[in-house]
N, C-alpha and C positions, 0 to 999 in steps of 0.2 A: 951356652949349651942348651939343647933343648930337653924339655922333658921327658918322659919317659910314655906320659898318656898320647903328647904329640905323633910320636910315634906309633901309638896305636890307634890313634884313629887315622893318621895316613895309612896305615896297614889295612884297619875297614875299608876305607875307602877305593882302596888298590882292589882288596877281597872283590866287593862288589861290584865294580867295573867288569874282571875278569868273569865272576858269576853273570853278569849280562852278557859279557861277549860269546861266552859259552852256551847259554840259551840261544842267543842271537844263531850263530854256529850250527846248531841242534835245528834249530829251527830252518833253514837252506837247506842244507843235508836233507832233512826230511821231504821240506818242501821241493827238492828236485830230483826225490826218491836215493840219494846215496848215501843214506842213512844204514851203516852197517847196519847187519842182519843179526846180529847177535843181540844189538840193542830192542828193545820191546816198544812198540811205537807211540804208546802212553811216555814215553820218556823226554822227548824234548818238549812236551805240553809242562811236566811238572816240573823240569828243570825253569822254564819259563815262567811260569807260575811261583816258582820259589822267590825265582832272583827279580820279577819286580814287588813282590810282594817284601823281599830284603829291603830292596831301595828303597820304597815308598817307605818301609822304617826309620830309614836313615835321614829321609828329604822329613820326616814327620818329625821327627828329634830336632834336627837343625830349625825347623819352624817355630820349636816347641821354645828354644834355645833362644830363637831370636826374638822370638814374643816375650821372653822373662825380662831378656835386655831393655825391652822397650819398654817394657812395665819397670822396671828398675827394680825389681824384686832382690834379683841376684848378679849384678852385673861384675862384680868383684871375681867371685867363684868361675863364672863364665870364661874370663879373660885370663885367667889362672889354668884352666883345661885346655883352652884354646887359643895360646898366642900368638898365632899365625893366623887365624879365624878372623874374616872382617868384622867381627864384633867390637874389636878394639877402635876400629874405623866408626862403627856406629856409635860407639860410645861418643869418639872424639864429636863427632858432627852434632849430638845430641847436645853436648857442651859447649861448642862455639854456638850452636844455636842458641842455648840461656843466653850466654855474653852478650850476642847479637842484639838479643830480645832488654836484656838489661840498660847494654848502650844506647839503646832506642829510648828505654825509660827514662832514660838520665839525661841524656838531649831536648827529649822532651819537657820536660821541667826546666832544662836550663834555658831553652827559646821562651819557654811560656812565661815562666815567672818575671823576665822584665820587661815584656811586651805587653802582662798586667797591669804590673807597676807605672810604665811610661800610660798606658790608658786610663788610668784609674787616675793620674794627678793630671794630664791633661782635663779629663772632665769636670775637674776638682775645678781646674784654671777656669775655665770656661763657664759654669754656673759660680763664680766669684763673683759679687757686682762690682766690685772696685777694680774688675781689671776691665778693663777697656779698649776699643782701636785697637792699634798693631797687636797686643800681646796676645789679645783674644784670638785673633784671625792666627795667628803663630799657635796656639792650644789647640784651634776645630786641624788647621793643617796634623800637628802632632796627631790628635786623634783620629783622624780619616786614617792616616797613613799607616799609625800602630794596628785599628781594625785591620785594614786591607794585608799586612805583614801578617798578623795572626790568623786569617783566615787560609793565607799561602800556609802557615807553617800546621794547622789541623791538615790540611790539601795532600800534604805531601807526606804528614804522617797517619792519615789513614790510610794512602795509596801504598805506603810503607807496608802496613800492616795488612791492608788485601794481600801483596802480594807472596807477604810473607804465609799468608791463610792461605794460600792459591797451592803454593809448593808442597806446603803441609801436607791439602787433603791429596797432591798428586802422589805422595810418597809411596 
C-alpha cells in the first residue's frame, strides 16, 4: 500500500501540470484574441507567471532532494517520502558503485600481492651466487615475465579506473 504523502505529491504534481496547461490555454486564447471578454487581459500573463513560477518550485525541491541524496545527508528520510521517486534507483547505483569500486580494490591486491611475491624471490634467485646456469636464466625468465604481468595488471587497472573517473564526472 502506498503512503499517504505518495499520494500527495502525485496530487502536486497532477495540480501543476493542470496549472501549466491552464496558462498554456490562457495563453492561445489570448494570443489569437478569443480570450473571453469578461476575463481582464492581465490575466493569462499572471496565470503564467504563477504556474511556472509553481513548477520551478517543484523542479527546485526535487533538485534540492536529489542533491541531499547525493551528499548522503538524508537518504533514508528521502526514500521513505518518496518510493516510487527514482531516488531509490540512485541510491542503488551509488551502492553497486562502492561494491564496484571495492571489488576493484580487492582484485587488485589480490593480482598484486603474488606478482610481488613471485618478483621479489626471483630476484632473491638471481642475485644468489650459488645459483648458477639453468636456474639462473629460469629466475631473469620468472622475473622479466612477473615485471611484464604486473605492468599489464597496473594497465588495465588504471584504464579501469579512468573509466570509471570518465562516467563519474559525465553524470
Amino acid at each position: 500500500m502506498k503512503s499517504p504523502s505518495t499520494y500527495l505529491l502525485k496530487l502536486l504534481y497532477v495540480f501543476v501540470a493542470l496549472f501549466l496547461l491552464a496558462a498554456l490555454g490562457l495563453q492561445i486564447l489570448s494570443g489569437t484574441g478569443r480570450l473571453p471578454a469578461t476575463l481582464p487581459p492581465a490575466v493569462p500573463m499572471i496565470v503564467s507567471v504563477a504556474a511556472l513560477v509553481l513548477a520551478l518550485g517543484v523542479l527546485l525541491r526535487r533538485l534540492w532532494l536529489i542533491d541531499r541524496l547525493l551528499t548522503r545527508q538524508q537518504p533514508q528520510r528521502a526514500t521513505q517520502l518518496f518510493p516510487d521517486h527514482p531516488v531509490r534507483e540512485v541510491l542503488q547505483m551509488q551502492e553497486a558503485e562502492q561494491e564496484r569500486s571495492e571489488r576493484i580494490s580487492r582484485m587488485s591486491h589480490e593480482l598484486r600481492t603474488p606478482i610481488t611475491s613471485i618478483n621479489g624471490f626471483a630476484e632473491l634467485l638471481m642475485g644468489d651466487s650459488s645459483v648458477s646456469g639453468e636456474a639462473r636464466e629460469f629466475a631473469e625468465i620468472i622475473h622479466t615475465e612477473a615485471q611484464r604481468l604486473s605492468q599489464m595488471i597496473n594497465t588495465v587497472l588504471t584504464e579501469v579506473q579512468l573509466a570509471h573517473d570518465t562516467v563519474t564526472s559525465d553524470k
